[in-house]
N, C-alpha and C positions, 0 to 999 in steps of 0.2 A: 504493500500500500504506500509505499517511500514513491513508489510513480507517481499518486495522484497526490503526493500532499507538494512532490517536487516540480509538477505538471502548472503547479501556481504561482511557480517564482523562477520568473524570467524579465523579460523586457521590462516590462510596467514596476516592477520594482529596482530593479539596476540603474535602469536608463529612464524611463517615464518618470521615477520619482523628483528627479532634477525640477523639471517644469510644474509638477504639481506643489511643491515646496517654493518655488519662485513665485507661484499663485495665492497659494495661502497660509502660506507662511508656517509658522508653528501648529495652526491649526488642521494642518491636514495631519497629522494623530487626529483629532477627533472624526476628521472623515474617517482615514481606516478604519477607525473603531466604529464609526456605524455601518459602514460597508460591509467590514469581517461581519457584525452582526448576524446582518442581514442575508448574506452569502454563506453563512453556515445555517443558519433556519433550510435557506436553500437546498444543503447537503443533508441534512436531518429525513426530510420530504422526499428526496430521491433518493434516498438507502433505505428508508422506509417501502419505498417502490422497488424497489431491487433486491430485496430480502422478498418480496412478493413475488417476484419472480423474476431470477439473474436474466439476463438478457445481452447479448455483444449492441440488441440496436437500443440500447436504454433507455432513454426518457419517449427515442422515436418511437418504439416500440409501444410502452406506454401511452403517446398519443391518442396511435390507432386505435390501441382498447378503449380509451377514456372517453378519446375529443374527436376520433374519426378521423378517416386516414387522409382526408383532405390538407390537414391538421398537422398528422406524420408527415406527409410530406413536404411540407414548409418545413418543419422542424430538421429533421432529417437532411435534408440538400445546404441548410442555412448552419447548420454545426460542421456539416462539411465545409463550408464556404468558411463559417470562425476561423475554424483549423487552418487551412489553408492560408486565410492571413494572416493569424497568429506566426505560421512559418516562416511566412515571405520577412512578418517583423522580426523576429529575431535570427534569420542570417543577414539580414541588414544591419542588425546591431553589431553583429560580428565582425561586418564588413568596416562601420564605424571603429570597433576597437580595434582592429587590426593596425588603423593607424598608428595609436600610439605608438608602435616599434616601428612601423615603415609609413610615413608621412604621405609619401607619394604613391603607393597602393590602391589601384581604383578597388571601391570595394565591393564591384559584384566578382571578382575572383574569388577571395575568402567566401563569398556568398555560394557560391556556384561551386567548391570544394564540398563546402558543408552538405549540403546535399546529397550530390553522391556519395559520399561516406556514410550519412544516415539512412542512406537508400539502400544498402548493401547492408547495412546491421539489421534491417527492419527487415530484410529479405531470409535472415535464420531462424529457424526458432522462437518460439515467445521466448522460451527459457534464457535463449541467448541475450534478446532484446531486452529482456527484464534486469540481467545483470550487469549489461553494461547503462540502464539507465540509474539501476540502485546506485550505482560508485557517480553517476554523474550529478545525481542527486544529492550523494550523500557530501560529496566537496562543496556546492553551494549551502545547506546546511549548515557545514561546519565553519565558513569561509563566513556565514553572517552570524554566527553564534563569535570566531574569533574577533572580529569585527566590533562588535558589543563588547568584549570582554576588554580588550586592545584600547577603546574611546574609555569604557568606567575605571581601567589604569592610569590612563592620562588624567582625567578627569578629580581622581582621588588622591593623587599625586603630585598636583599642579604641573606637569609638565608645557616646556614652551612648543609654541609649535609656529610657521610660518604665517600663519592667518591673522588680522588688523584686528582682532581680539583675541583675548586670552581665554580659553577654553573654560567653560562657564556651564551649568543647569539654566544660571542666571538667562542665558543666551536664549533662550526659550519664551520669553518674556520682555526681554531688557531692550527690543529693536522695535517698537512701533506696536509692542502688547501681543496678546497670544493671537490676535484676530487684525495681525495690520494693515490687510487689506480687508477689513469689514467682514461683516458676513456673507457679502457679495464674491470676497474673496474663495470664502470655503464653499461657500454655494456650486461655483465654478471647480472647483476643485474634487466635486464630490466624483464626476464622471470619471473621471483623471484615475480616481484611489477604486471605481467600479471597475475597472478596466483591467488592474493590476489583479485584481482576483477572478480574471478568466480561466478555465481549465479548471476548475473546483468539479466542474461536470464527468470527470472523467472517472470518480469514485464508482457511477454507475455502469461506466462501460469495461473496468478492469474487475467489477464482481464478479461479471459471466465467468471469468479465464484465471478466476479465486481460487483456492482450495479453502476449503470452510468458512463460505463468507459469514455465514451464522453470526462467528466469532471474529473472524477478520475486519468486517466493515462497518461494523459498532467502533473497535475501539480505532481504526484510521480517522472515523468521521469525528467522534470526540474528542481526538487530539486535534486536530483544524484548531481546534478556539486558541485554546493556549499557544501552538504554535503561529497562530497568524500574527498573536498578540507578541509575541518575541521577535519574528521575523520584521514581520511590518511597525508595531510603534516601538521595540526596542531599536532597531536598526536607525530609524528615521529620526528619533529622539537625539539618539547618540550623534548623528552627525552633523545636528544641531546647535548640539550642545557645542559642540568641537567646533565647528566651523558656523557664523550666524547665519541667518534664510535667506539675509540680503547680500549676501557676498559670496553665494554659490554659483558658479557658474553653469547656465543649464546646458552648454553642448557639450559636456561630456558626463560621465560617471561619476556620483556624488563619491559613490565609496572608493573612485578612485582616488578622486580628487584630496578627498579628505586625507587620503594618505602619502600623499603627494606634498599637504602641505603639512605634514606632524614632521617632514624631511627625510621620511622612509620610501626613496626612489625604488628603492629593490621592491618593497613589501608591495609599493604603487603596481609594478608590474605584475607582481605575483597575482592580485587583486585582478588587474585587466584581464589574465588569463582563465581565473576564475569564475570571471565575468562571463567573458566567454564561452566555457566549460558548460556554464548554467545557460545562457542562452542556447545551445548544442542539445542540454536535455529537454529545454522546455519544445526546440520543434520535436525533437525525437518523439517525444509523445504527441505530439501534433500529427507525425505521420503513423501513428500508433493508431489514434485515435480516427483518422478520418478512413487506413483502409477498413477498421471495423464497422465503422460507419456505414460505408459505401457497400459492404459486406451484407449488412443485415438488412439496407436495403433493397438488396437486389433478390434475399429472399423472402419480402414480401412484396413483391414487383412493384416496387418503387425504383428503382434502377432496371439497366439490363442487366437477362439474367448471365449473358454471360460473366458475369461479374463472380458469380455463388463459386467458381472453380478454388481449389485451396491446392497449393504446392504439393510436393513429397513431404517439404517440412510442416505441411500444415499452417500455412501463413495465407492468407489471401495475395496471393501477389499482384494478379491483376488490378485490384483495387489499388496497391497498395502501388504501381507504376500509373495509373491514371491519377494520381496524388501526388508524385512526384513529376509527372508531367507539368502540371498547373502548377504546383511552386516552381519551377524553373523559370513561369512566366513572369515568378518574384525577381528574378534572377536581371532578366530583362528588363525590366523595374531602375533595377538598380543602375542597372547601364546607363541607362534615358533621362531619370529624373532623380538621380544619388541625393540631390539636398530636400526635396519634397516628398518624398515617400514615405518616411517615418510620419508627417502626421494625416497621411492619406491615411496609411494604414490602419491604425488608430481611430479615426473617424470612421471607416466602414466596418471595424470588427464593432463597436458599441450599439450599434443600432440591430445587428444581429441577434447578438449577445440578450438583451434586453430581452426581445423575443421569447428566446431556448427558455431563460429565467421564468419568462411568464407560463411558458407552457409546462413547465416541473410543476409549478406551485399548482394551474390548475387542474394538471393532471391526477395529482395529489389531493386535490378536493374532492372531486370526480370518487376517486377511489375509496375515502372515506366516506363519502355518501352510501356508497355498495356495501363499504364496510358492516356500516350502523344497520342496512336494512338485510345483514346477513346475507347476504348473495357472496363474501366474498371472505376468503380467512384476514384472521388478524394477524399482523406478524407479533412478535415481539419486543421490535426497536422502532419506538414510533416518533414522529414528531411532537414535542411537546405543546399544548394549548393551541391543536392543530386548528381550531378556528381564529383564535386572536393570532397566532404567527400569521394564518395564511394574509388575513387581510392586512397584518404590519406590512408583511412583504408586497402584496400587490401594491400598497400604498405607496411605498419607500421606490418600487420599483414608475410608480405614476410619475413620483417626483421627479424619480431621474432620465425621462423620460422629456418632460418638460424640459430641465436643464439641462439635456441635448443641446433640444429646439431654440432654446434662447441664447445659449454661446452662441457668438458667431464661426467659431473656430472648430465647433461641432459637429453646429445645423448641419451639414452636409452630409454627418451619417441617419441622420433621415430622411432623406433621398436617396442616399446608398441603400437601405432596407426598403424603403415605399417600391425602386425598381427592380430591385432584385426579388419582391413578394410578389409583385404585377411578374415578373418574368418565368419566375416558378408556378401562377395563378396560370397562364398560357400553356405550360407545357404538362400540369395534372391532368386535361380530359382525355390527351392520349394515353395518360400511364392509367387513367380510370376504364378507357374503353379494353387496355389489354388486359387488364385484371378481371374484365368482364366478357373476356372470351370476342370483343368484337371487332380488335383490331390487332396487329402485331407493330404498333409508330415503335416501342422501343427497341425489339429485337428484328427489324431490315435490316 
């Protein structure tokens, strides 16, 4: 379960956190911390669904039974779609850190290595895939755990360090207050810290491929809380504290930066590469997740069915090279428009995302209504005060929602989702006429 708790810390925390801390300052700890909230209620509700019944198409899966497969397949094509950007963001990032050591480096090279390299691991075994993401997980892990520990040395210490203040809690507070760009600030900010806990969805899709999820996916989902809370406001706190909000620079890695300026050039790089490392596992599981995707829906003809074939190793590989096809068009990306891409990206994974969110929670209601009128067993690990969660959550998710729409720097991932729903809305009456025996549009 080190996949899906590793599968949420990539880009949006290494690299997005820069700009969202330029936005609101100190106050974005209080965003992560309603976001973790809210994104583990999230994960409470679809392991709840997945102890109901594992599944590789999860929450898609769940649609169809709940919300009707019109439903599934939005959700389904639009988690594939996430994934797919989520990839293209983070070998972008890589291609950004690459810099550090080689200045003059275009960065779809680094982008377009990475790739194939996790195309070829994804191509062995789960077992294989599973081990080389636990170690790539377990270095960012331990990389943001030394990180914490490394800032509250300095910190209790007084040590000096190169930065125009002296490393401080104080620092948290002492620059314009915890809120110094208003609450307009954090407002803005909120998507920013939504975005970083993408891939929380993937607890549903590695149950199927569990050994006793009974046991296994209670306590991965339970630790989420704690760990998000160490990972996301420990991390963000500390390099605050160290370095002030207003004198961070956003185009590069805070937690490089920060170590860059305590005068630890080695440590700095070591950091970039770890950076790196962690962005390498968050697509890994990006291409994890979308051949299974692509997998489960091709056998409930929501894809072609050529797609259901599975290797000698038992890998979907078909899927799993139609996935690596479309990220290479990240690749391409990177070629064309290197300085704009990162927050294209970004914009059109959120307006997705929102979506997948809405359809958990109300597939999860759905289920509980069956629940209650006994049509359907109860598991064991449920979501707690499943009516006031569900509607905090739809609520929380309204707002952010809104706060899309109203950034300007946003808005544009709702238009990215309005066309990409209109574009999957055109192409269901053929995947409905095959499913009904009347046409064969996907398999010509």
């Amino acid at each position: 379960m080190l996949i899906a708790i590793g599968g949420i810390i990539g880009a949006g925390l290494f690299l997005g956190s820069g700009k969202a801390i330029a936005t609101a300052g100190p106050a974005l700890l209080l965003a992560y911390a309603l976001c973790g909230g809210m994104v583990y209620l999230i994960a409470r509700a679809l392991g709840e669904l997945s102890l109901y019944r594992p599944s590789s198409g999860s929450f898609a899966t769940y649609a169809e039974e709940f919300l009707g497969p019109r439903v599934a397949f939005i959700t389904g094509w639009s988690y594939w779609m996430i994934w797919i950007l989520v990839g293209v963001l983070e070998v972008t990032g890589i291609g950004v850190l690459m810099k550090y050591w080689f200045p003059e480096l275009p960065q779809w090279i680094p982008a377009l290595v990475t790739v194939g390299v996790l195309m070829v691991i994804n191509l062995f075994a789960v077992k294989t895939f599973g081990e080389v993401e636990f170690w790539l997980a377990l270095i960012k892990v331990l990389t943001i755990v030394g990180l914490i520990g490394a800032g509250l040395v300095i910190l209790l210490f007084g040590l000096e360090t190169s930065a125009q203040t002296t490393p401080s809690v104080a620092n948290l507070w002492q620059h314009g207050g915890f809120f110094p760009n208003g609450w307009s600030g954090f407002w803005f900010a909120v998507p920013v810290a939504a975005f970083t806990f993408a891939g929380i969805e993937v607890v549903g899709l590695v149950a199927a491929e569990t050994a006793e999820p009974q046991r296994t996916l209670p306590r991965a989902i339970n630790s989420i809380l704690w760990r998000m809370a160490i990972f996301y406001l420990g991390s963000t706190a500390v390099i605050m504290a160290l370095y002030p909000w207003n004198q961070i620079d956003t185009s590069q890695s805070p937690f490089v930066m920060v170590f860059d300026s305590i005068g630890l050039g080695m440590a700095a790089g070591l950091i970039n590469f770890v950076v790196i490392s962690a962005l390498a596992s968050s697509c890994n599981t990006g291409l994890f997740a979308t051949s299974r995707m692509l997998f489960a829906l091709s056998h409930i003809q929501q894809a072609p069915r050529q797609l259901r074939v599975l290797s000698p190793r038992q890998v979907p590989a078909r899927c799993l090279m139609v996935s690596t096809a479309i990220l290479l068009v990240g690749v391409l990306l990177n070629y064309l428009i290197p300085e704009r891409i990162f927050s294209l990206l970004i914009t059109g994974i959120l307006g997705l995302l929102i979506w997948v969110w809405v359809v958990i929670i109300t597939a999860h209601m759905a289920y509980r209504r069956k629940v209650q009128r006994n049509g359907l067993e109860q598991v064991h690990y449920r979501l707690p005060w499943p009516k006031v969660s569900s509607v905090l959550v739809l609520g929380y998710l309204g707002v952010l929602t809104v706060l899309v729409i109203r950034d300007p720097e946003t808005r544009a991932a709702f238009y990215v989702a309005a066309a990409w729903f209109g574009l999957l809305m055109l192409v269901y009456p053929k995947r409905a006429a095959l499913k009904k025996g009347v046409g064969d549009a996907w398999n010509a």
